[in-house]
C-alpha positions in Angstrom: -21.6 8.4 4.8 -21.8 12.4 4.6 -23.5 13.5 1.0 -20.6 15.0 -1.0 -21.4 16.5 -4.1 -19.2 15.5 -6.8 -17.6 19.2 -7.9 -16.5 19.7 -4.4 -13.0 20.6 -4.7 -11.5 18.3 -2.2 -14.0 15.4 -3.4 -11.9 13.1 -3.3 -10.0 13.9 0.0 -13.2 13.7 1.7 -14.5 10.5 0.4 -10.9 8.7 1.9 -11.7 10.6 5.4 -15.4 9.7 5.4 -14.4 5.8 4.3 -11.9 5.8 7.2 -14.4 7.5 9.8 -16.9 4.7 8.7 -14.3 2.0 8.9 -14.0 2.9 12.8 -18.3 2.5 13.3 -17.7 -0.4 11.7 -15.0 -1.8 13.9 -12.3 -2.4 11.1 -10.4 0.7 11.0 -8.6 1.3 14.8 -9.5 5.3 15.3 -5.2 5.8 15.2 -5.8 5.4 11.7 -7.9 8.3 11.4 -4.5 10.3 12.1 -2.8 8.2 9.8 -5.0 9.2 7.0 -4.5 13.1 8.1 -0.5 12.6 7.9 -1.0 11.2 3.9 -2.6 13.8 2.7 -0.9 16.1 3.9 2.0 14.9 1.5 -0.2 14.4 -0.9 -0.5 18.0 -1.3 3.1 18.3 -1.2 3.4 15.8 -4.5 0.4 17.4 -6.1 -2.2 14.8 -5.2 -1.0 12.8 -9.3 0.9 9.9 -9.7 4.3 11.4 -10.6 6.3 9.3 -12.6 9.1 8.2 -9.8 5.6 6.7 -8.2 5.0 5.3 -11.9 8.1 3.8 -12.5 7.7 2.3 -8.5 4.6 0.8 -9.2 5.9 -1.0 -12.9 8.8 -1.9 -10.6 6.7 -3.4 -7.9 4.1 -5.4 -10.3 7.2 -7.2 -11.9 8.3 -8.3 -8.5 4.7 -9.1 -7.6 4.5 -11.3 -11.2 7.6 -12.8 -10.7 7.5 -14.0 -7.3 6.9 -17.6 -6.1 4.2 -16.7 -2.9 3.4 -13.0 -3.2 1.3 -11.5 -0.3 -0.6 -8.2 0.2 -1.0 -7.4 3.9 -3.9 -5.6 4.7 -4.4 -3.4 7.5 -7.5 -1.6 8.8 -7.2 1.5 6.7 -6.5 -0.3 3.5 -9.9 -2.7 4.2 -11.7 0.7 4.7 -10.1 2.7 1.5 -9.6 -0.2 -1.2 -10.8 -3.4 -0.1 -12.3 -3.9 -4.3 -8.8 -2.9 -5.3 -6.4 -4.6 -3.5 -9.0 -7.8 -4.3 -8.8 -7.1 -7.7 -4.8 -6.5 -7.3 -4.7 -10.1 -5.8 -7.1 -11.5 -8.5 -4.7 -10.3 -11.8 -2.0 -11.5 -9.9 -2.7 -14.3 -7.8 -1.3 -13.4 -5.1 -2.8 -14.3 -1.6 -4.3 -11.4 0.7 -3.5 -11.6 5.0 -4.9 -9.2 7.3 -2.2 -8.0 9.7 -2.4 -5.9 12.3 -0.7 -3.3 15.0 -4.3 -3.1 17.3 -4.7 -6.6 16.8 -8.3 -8.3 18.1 -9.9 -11.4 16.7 -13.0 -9.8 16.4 -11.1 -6.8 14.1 -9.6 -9.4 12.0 -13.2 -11.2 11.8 -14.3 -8.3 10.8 -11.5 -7.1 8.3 -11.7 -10.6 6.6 -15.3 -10.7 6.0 -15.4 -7.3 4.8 -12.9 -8.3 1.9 -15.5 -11.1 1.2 -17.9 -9.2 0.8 -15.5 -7.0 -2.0 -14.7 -10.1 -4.0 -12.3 -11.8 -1.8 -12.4 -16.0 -2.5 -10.2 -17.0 1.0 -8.0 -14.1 3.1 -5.0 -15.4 5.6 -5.3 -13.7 8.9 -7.1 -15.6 12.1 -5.3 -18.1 13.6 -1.5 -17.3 12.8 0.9 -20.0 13.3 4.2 -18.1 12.8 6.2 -15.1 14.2 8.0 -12.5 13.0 10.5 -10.9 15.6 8.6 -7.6 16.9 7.5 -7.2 20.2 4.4 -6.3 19.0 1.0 -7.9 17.3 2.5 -7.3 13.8 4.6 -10.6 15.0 1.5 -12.6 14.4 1.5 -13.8 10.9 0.5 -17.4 8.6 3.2 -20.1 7.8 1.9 -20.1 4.2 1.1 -16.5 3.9 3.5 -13.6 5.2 6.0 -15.6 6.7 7.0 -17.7 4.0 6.1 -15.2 1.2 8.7 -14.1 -1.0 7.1 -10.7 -1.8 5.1 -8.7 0.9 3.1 -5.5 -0.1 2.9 -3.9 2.9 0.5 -0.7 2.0 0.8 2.5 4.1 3.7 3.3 6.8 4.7 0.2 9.0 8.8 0.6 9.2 9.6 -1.7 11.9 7.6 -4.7 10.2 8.8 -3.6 6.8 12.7 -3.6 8.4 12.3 -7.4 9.6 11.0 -8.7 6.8 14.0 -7.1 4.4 15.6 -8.8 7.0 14.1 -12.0 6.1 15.1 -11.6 2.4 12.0 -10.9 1.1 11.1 -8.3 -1.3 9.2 -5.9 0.5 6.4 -3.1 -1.5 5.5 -0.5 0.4 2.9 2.5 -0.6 3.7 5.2 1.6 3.2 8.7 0.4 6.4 9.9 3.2 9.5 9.4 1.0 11.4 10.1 4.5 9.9 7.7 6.2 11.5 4.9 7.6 9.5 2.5 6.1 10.2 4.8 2.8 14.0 4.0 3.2 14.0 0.7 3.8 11.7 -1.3 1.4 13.2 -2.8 -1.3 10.7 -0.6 -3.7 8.8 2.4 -2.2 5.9 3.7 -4.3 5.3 7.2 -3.1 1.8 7.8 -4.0 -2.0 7.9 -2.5 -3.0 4.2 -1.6 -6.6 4.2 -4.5 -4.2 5.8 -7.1 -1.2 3.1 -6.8 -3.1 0.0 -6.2 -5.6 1.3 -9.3 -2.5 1.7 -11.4 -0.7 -1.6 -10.4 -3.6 -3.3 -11.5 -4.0 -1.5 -14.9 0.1 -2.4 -15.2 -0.9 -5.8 -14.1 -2.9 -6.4 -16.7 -0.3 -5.5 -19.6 2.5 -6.9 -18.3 0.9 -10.8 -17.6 1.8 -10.5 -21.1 5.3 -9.4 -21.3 8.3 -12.0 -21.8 9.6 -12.9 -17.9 12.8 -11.1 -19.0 11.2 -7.9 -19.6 10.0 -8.2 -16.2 13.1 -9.2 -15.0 14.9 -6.0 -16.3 12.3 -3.9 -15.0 13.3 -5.2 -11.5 17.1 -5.3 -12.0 17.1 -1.9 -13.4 14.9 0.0 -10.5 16.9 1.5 -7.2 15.0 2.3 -4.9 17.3 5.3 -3.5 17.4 7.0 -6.5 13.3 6.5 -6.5 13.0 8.6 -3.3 15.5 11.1 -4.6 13.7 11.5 -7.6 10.1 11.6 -5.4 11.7 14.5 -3.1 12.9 16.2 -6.4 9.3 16.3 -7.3 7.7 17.7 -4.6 10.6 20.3 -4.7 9.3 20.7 -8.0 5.9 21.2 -7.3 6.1 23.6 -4.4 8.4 25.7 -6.6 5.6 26.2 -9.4 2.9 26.9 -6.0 4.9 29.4 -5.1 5.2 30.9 -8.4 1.6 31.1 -9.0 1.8 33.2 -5.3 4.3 35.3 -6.2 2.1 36.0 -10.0 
């Protein structure tokens, strides 16, 4: 990885792109994902590169559902395995949920790969090789576990991915989604849609995580009856409005 000094202004923008660049060498990170990477950040800019608080409230919202649920699963993909593989392990761990490595360019070898590489983070067992069931998409993203993904009743599916997200909401499960497009498709259909940067939310839903393990199961149930997702997005657009309005100030000073 490229030596960045620390009080580089774009530090940490260039830490995610060198991560993803050495995910490809390392044959876990398909190179489409480097173009996915350059598509988030480029809203990231637009929301300020913070957590706002509709991402906030999203995540609070999302850890409830994740507590709550019967077989929560995080999906992992090759970008997440090459940004946060510690962090969505230590997601999993706080809540017990089960991890699955699922793929658009799927190969055994990149799931091998992907799986080992969350071992070697702190992962005890990840769902992924051999899938057994099938979601309905004409594509790889079909191929999932019986007792992972397709029978989960909560699926955080990290980073954009709307026609998987779509058939699972199908399925009736409560579908997560971290997607820093709050027009995306994948955006307007998960049941909760956490626009923010993939390191920020899963290092937040793991600080939540560990507070609310502790909160009565109706407090958690309120936080999930309460949250609507539509107004979520509104309020995410609203802040990026926000933002570009005080940018444009400073030009205009």
């Amino acid at each position: 990885m490229t030596n960045i000094p620390k009080d580089h202004p774009r530090y940490e923008s260039l830490i995610a792109r060198e991560k993803v660049a050495a995910g490809v060498k390392m044959g876990i990170t398909s190179i489409q994902g480097l173009i996915s990477q350059g598509r988030g950040e480029s809203f990231d800019y637009l929301i300020g590169e913070r957590s706002t608080e509709s991402a906030l409230h999203a995540e609070r919202a999302a850890v409830a559902a994740i507590l709550l649920a019967k077989n929560p699963v995080l999906s992992v993909n090759g970008n997440v395995a090459a940004l946060a593989p510690e962090k969505i392990v230590s997601l999993a761990d706080i809540t017990g949920a089960k991890i699955e490595v699922n793929l658009f360019h799927r190969t055994d070898t990149r799931v091998h790969l992907i799986i080992e590489h969350l071992k070697a983070n702190g992962a005890f067992e990840v769902l992924g090789k051999n899938p057994d069931a099938s979601i309905e998409l004409s594509h790889d993203r079909r191929l999932v576990r019986s007792e992972g993904i397709y029978s989960a009743d909560v699926v955080l599916v990290p980073l954009e991915d709307g026609d998987r997200c779509e058939k699972l909401v199908e399925m009736g499960k409560t579908v997560i989604t971290i997607d820093l497009n709050p027009l995306s498709r994948t955006s307007r259909t998960a049941t909760i849609s956490i626009v923010d940067n993939l390191t920020r939310a899963l290092e937040n839903m793991a600080k939540f995580a560990w507070e609310m393990k502790r909160e009565r199961k109706e407090e958690l149930v309120k936080l999930i009856t309460t949250y609507d997702n539509k107004s979520a997005l509104s309020e995410a657009i609203s802040e990026i409005q926000e933002h570009l309005k005080t940018l444009v100030a400073e030009i205009d000073y």
